[in-house]
C-alpha positions as CSV (number, residue, x, y, z in Angstrom):
1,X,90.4,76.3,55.9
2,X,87.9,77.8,53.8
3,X,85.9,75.4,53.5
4,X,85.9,75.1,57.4
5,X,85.0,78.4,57.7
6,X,82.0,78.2,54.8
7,X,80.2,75.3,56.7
8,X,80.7,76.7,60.0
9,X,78.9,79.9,58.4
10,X,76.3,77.9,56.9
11,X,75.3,76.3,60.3
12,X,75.2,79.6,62.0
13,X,72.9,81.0,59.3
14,X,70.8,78.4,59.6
15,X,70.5,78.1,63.5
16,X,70.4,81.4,63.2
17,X,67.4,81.9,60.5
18,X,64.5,79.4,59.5
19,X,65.6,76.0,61.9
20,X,66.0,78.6,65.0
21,X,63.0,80.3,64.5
22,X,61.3,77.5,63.9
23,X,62.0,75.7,67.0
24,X,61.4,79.2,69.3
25,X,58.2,79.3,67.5
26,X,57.3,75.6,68.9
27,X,59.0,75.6,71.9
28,X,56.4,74.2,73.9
29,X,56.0,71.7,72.2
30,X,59.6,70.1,71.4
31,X,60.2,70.7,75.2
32,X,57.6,68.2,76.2
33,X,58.4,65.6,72.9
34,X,62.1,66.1,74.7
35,X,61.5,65.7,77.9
36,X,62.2,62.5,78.8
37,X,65.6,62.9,77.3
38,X,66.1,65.8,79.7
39,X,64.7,64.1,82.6
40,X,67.4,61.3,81.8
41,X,70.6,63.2,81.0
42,X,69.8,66.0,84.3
43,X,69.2,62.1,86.8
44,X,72.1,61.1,85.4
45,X,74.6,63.9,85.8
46,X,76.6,63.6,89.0
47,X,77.6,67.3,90.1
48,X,75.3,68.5,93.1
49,X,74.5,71.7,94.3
50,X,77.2,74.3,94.0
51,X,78.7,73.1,90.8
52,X,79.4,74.7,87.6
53,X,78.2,73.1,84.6
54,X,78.1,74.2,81.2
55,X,74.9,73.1,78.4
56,X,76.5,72.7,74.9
57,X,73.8,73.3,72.2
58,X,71.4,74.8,74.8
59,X,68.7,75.6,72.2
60,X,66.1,77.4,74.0
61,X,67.2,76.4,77.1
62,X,65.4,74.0,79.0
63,X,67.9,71.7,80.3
64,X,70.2,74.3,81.4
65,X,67.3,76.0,83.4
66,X,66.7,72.8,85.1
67,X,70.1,71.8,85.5
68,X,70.5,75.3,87.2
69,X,67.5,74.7,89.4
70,X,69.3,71.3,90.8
71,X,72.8,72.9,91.6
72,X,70.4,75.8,93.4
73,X,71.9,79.1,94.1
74,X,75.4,78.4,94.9
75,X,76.1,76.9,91.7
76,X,75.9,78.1,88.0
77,X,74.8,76.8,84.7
78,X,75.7,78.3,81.2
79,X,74.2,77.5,77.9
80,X,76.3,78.3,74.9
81,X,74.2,77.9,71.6
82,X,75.1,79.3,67.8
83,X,71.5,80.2,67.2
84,X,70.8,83.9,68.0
85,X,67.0,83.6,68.3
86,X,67.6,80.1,70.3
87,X,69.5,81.8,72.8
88,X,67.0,85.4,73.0
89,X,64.8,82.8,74.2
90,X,66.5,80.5,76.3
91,X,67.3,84.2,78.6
92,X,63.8,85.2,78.5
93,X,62.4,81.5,79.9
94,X,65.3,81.9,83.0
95,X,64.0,84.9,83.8
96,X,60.8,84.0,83.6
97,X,61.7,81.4,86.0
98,X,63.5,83.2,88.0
99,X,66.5,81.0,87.4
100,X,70.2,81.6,87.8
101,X,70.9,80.4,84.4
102,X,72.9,82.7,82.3
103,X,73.8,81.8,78.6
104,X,76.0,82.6,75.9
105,X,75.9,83.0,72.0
106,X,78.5,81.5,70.2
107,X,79.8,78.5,68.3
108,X,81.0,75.9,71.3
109,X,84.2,74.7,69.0
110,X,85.9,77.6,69.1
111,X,84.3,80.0,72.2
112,X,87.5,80.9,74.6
113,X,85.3,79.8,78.0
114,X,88.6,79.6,80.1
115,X,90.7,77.3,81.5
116,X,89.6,74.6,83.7
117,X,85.6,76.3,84.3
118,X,83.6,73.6,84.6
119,X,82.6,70.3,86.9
120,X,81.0,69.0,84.1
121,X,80.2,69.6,80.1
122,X,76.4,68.6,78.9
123,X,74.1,68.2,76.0
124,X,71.1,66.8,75.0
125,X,70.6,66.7,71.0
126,X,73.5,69.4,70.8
127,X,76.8,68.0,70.1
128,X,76.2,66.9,66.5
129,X,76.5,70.0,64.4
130,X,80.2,70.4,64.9
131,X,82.2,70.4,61.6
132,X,84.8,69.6,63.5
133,X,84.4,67.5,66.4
134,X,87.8,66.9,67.7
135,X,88.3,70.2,67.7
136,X,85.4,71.1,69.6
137,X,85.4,68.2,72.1
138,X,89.4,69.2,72.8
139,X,87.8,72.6,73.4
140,X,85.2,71.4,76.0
141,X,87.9,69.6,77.3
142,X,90.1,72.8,78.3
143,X,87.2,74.6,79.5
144,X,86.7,71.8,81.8
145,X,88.0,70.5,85.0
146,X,90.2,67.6,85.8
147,X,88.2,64.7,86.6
148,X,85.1,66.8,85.7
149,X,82.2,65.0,83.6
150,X,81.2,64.4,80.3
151,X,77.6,63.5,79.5
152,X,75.3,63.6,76.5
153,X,72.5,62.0,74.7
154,X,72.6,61.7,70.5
155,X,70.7,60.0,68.0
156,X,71.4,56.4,67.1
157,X,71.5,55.6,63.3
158,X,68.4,56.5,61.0
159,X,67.5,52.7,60.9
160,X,66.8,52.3,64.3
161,X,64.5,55.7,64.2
162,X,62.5,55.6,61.3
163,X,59.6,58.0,62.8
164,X,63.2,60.6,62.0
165,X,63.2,60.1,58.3
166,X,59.3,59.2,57.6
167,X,58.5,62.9,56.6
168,X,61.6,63.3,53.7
169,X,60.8,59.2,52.7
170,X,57.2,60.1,52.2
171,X,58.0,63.5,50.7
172,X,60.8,62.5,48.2
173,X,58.6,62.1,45.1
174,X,57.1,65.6,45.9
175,X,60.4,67.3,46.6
176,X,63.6,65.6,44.2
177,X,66.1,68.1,45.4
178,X,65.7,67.1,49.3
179,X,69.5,66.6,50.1
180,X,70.9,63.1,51.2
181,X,71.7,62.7,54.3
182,X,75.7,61.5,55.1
183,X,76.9,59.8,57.5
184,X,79.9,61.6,59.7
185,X,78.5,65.4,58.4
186,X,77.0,67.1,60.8
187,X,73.3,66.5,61.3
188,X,70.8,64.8,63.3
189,X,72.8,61.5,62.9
190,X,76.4,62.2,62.6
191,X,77.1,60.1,65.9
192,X,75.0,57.3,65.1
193,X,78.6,55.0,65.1
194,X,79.5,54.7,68.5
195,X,83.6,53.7,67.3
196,X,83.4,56.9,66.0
197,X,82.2,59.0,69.1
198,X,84.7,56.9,70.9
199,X,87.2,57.9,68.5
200,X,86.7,61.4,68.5
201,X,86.3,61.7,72.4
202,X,89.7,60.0,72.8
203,X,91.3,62.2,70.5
204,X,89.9,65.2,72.2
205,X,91.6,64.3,75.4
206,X,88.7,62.6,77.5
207,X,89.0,59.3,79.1
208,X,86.9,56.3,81.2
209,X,84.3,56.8,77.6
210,X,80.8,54.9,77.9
211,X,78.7,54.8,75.3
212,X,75.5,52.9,76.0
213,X,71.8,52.6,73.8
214,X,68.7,54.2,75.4
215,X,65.0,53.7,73.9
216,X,63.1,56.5,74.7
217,X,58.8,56.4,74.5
218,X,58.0,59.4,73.0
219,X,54.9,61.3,72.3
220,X,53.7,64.1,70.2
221,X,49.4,65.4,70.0
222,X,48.1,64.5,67.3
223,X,47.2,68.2,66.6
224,X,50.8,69.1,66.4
225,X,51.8,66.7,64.1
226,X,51.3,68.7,60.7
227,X,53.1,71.3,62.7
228,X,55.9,69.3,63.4
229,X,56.6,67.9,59.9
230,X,56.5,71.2,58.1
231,X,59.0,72.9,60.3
232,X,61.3,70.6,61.7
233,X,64.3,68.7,58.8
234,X,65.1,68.3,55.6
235,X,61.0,68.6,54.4
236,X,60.4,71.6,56.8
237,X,63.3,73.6,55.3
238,X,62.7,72.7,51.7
239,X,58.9,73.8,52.0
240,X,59.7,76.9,53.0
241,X,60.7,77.4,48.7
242,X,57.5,75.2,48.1
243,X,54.6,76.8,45.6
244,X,51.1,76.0,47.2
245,X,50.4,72.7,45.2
246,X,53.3,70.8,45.8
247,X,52.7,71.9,50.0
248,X,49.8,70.5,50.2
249,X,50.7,67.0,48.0
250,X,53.6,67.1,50.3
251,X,51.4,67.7,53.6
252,X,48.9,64.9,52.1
253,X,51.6,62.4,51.7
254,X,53.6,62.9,55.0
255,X,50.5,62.8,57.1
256,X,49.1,59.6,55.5
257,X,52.9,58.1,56.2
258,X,52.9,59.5,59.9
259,X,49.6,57.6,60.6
260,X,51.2,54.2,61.6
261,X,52.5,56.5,64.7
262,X,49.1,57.8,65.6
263,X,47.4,56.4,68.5
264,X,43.9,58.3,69.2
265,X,45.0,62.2,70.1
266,X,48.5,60.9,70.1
267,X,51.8,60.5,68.3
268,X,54.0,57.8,69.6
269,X,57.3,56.4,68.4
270,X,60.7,55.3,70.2
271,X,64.1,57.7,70.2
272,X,66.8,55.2,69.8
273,X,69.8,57.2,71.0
274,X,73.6,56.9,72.9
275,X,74.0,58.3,76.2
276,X,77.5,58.9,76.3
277,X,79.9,59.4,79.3
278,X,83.5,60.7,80.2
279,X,85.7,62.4,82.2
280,X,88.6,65.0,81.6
281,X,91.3,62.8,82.8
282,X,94.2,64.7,84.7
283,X,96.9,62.4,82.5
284,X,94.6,63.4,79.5
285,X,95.2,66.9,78.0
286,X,93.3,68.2,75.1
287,X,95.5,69.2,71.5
288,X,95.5,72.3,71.0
């Protein structure tokens, strides 16, 4: 238990410090390199106007603003996100957009969000921080309906997205202590073994699971491309503890690797991910 407890802390602090800030501070720019994923998971959600849904891992909050804008003003969509500056955001953009969005800041394993809330349960890029996943589909699963939907998009494995890992590959001489990344922790990749989301999602108490590849076209400017690399992962947080010399060998080094990506004023690669279906069952009921 304690050690449950220390790397549930560690994730909020870190949503909650550099890798929040970081990602309010360019949130222009990762909405449009995310966009397409949005534009996919929001097409391929099934619950109309007047439906409840609730964003897991909302971030700043741009799926759940246009997930709100398609169930209109009858319905309702809530964001639920551990990061603290994530979230201040996410409230200010719906009210900038006059949005009926409304949002939440807690941890999604363990939030009491009631009984049987929600038509369906959503995420893009947010469902694989969990330290404990059964535990925190199981609670999804009681906060939503019977019959009510599942669907998010993850990461595939690190092979199929090497753009991903360029930054630390290219950075590893410059930077010996970058931690390792491990399959099944939670990180970018943690559901890159589809028997394993499977797994967890049956344990959890969801049923009719469907777990199919998507290859995304992505782009980044060119301009933002330094930007991205010392901000975002493993290298971003590390340089944040780098003197000047060993920054700028880094930055040197990653942007030379980057350059097989760079087409003209642009940054192109593929997001290999899982979209991943369900439903909350009415013979399935989550463990408690």
């Amino acid at each position: 238990m304690e050690a449950t407890r220390r790397t549930d802390d560690e994730q909020a602090t870190r949503w909650s410090g550099p890798a929040g800030n970081a990602w309010v501070d360019a949130q222009a720019v990762m909405d449009e390199l995310l966009r397409p994923f949005e534009e996919l998971l929001v097409e391929a959600m099934s619950v109309g106007p007047g439906g409840h849904v609730l964003d897991v891992g909302c971030g700043t909050g741009s799926t759940t603003v246009a997930v709100a804008r398609r169930l209109g003003p009858s319905g309702r969509c809530v964001g639920v996100d551990i990061s603290e500056p994530m979230i201040t955001a996410a409230r200010a953009r719906a009210e900038e957009a006059g949005t009926p969005a409304s949002f939440i800041h807690a941890d999604a394993e363990d939030h009491a969000f009631g009984s049987a809330v929600f038509d369906a349960v959503i995420s893009r890029f947010g469902v694989m921080f969990f330290n404990d996943s059964v535990r925190a589909f199981s609670n999804l699963r009681r906060a939503a309906k019977d019959e009510a939907e599942l669907r998010f998009i993850t990461w595939r494995g690190p092979a199929e997205n090497p753009f991903m890992t360029t930054a630390e590959r290219a950075a590893a001489p410059f930077l010996p202590n970058l931690p390792a990344r491990k399959p099944d922790e939670p990180g970018q990749f943690a559901f890159a073994d589809p028997d394993r989301i499977h797994r967890i999602l049956t344990e959890s108490g969801w049923a009719g699971i469907d777990i199919r590849p998507i290859d995304v076209a992505c782009t980044l400017p060119e301009r933002e491309l330094v930007g991205y690399f010392t901000r975002f992962g493993p290298v971003g947080l590390a340089l944040r503890e780098a003197d000047e010399q060993t920054r700028a060998q880094v930055v040197e080094a990653v942007r030379a690797a980057f350059e097989t990506y760079v087409r003209g004023s642009e940054v192109r690669f593929t997001g290999a991910c899982w979209m991943v279906g369900a439903r909350a069952s009415s013979a399935s009921t989550a463990p408690e």
